[in-house]
N, C-alpha and C positions, 0 to 999 in steps of 0.2 A: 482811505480804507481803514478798515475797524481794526486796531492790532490785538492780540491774544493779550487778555489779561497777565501781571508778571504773576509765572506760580509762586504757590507759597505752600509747597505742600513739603514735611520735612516728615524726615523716616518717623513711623511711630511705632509703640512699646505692643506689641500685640497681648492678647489677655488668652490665659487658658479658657479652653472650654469645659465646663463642669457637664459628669456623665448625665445624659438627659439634656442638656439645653438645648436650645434653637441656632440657628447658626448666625445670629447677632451676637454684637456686640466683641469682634476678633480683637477690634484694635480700641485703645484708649479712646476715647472722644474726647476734645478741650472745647476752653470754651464757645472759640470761633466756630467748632463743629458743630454746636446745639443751636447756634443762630444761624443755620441754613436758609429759614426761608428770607429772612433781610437778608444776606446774601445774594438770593434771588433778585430777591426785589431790585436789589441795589442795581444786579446786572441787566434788569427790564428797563430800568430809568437808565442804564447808562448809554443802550442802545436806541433807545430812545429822544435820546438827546443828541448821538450822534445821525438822526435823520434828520433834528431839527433844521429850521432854515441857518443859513449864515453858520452852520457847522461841517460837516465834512462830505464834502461835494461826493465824493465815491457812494458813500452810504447811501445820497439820497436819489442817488442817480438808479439806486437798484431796484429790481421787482423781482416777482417771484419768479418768471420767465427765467431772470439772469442769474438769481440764484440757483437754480436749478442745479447745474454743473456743479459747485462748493457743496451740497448738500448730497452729492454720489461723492464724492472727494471726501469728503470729511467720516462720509461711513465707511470709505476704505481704508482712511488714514488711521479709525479706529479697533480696526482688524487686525490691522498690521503693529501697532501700540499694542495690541491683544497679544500677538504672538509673542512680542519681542520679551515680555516677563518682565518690563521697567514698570513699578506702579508709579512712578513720577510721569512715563510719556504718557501710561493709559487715562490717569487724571485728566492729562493737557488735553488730549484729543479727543476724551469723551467732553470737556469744556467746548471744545470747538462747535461739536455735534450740538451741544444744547445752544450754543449761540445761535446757531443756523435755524433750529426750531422758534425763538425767541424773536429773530430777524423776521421771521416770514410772519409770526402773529402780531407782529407791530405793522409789518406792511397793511396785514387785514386789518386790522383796525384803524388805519389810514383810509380805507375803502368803506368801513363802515360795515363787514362782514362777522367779524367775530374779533374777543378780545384772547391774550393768553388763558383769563382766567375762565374763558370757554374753553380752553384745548383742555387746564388741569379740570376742571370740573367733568368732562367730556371722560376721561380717563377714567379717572375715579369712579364713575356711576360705572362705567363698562367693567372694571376690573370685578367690582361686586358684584353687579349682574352676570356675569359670567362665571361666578363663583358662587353655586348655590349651594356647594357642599359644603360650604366655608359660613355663608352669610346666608342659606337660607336651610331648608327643609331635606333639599338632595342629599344621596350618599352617592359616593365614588371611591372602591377597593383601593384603587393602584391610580396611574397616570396614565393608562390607555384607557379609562371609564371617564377619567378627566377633560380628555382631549376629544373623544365622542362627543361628551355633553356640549364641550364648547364649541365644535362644529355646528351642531346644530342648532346652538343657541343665536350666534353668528349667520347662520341662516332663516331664523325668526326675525330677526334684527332686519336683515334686508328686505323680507319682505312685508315689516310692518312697518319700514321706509318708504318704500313704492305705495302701499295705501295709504301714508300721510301725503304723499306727495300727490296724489291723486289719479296714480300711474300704472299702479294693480291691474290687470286683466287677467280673462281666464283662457285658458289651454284651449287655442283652436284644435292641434291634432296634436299626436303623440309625438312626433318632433319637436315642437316646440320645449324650448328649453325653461325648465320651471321657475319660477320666480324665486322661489327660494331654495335654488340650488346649493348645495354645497360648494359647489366650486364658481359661483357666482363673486364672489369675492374678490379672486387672484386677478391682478390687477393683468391688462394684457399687452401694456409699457415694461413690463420685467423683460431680461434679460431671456433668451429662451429656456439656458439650462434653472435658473432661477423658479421660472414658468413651469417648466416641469416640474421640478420639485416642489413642488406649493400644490399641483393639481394633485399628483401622487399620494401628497402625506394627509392633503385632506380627506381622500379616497379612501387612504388607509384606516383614518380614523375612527370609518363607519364599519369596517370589517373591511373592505374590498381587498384585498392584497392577496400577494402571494403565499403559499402558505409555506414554501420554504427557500432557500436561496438556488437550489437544486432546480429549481423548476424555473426560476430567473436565468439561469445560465442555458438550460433550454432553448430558453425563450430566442437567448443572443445565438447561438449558434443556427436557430432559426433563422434568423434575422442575418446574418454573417453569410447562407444559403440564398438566403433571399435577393441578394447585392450583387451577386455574382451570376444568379439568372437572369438580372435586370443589367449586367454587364453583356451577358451573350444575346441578348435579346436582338438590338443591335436594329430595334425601329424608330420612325420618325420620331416617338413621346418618350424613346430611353432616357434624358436626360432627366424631363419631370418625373417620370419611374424609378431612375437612379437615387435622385434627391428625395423623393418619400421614404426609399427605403435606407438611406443612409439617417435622417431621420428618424426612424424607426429605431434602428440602432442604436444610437445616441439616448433616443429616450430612453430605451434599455438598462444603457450605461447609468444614468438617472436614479433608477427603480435600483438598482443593484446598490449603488450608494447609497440611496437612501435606508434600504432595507439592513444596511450596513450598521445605520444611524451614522455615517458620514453626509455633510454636507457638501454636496457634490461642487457648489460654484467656491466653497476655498480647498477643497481637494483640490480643484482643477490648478485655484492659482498657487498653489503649493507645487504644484507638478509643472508649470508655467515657470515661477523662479528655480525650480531645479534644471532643468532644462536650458534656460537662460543662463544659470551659473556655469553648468557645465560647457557649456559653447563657448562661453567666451574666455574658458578654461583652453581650451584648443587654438582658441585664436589667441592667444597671448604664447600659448605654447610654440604653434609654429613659429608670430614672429622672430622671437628668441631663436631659434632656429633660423632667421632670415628669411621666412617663407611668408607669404597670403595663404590663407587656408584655404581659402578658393583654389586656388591654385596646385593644390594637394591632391591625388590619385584616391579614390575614396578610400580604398583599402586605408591608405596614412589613416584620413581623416576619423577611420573606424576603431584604428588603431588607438588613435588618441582620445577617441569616445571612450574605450576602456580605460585607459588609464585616466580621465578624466574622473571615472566613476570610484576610484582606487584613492586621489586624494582628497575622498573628504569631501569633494562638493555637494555635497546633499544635503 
């Protein structure tokens, strides 16, 4: 198995920013810092070599199938490096992430599909072309003119994909879903709360939204009405009726986050480990007490949700 490069990242001298600048340039750069892309390089050869033959069986045993798992792992791991406020972990686990990027364009070009210098070149033409206000003719006031433009540039993009590809067709009826939809994109392997947030904010980008949080909260107590007629209903389809509208709900929850400008899927795992901390704040509590918390009369158990909440665990 490939082990994580040894870091070598040491605290640096941070530089003032003069009134006016751009937001380069915080920290000192040395020399090693200016040779990034031999860096790179260095770390495409080294991965490299470790697929070659009579080198490290784990490495070449892998595909992208089996990478899959490491590559959601590693973008959590770099969440969570994010939170914690150490720029020595966020280094390391943003290292990990580009490895995993690095790994998968060596396997394709094992395959003969594409090389790394297709992913950077891939990148680079996209970032410009989706930046015309930057590198071409367009203007955009704020970052919601921004975000418009790139929806639908992103939706040009796909569907001048399907006519390279030879795959274009035209709208039998008005159901059919356009080819260059806006939300054609969101991939529909995401996570559901993810999936929503993606359909929502590209929605938003074109106008479509709500126009205040007031009429989102509406929406949920709608929606909160709606659960509990599908509870008394009490017919053969309540279960599939119950789960649309609990659904429903959830999406809700979504739209409310989002319109927040919270990201609803590390809200959620923020409120995930508070929850998790807090419990096992209770279970530790009783057994100290001699007790299983199971085992505890809820009222206890409620009891000590409050004070759970009193030290701190949050």
């Amino acid at each position: 198995m490939s082990a994580r490069p040894q870091k070598r990242l040491t605290p640096r001298k941070k530089t003032r920013r003069k009134p006016g600048a751009t937001n380069r340039a915080l920290i000192s750069l040395n020399a090693r810092d200016k040779l990034a892309g031999k860096w790179f390089a260095r770390l495409v050869a080294l991965q490299a070599r470790l697929r070659a033959p009579n080198e490290c069986p784990w490495d070449r045993e892998q595909t992208h199938a089996s990478l899959r798992k490491f590559l959601i792992e590693e973008t959590y791991e770099v969440l969570d490096a994010m939170d914690s406020g150490d720029p020595r972990k966020f280094s390391g686990e943003l290292g990990d992430l580009l490895l995993q990027v690095i790994f998968h364009s060596i396997l394709a070009e094992e395959s003969g599909d594409f090389t790394i210098s297709d992913v950077i070149e891939s990148v680079h033409a996209k970032m410009v072309r989706r930046h015309p206000h930057v590198f071409g003719d367009a203007t955009a006031k704020n970052s919601a003119a921004v975000l418009k433009n790139w929806e639908q540039i992103k939706a040009e993009e796909r569907a001048t994909e399907r006519v390279a590809a030879g795959s274009a067709t035209q709208l039998e009826n008005a159901k059919s879903p356009p080819e260059d939809s806006i939300l054609g994109g969101v991939p529909v392997s995401l996570p559901a709360v993810l999936e929503a947030y993606q359909l929502t904010c590209r929605a938003s980008h074109i106008g479509f939204d709500w126009k205040n949080l007031a009429g989102i909260f509406d929406k949920l107590d709608e929606e909160k009405r709606e659960i509990e007629s599908a509870r008394a209903a009490r017919h053969p389809q309540s279960t599939a009726h119950l789960e649309e509208e609990v659904g429903d709900l959830l999406f809700v929850g979504v739209n409310i986050a989002r319109f927040l400008g919270v990201d609803p899927e590390i809200a959620l795992k923020a409120a995930n480990r508070k929850f998790k901390q807090r419990f096992q704040w209770m279970e530790s509590s009783a057994a100290s007490e001699g007790n299983h918390l199971a085992d505890l009369p809820r009222e206890r158990m409620e009891a000590l949700w409050d004070r759970s909440k009193k030290q701190g665990k949050n």
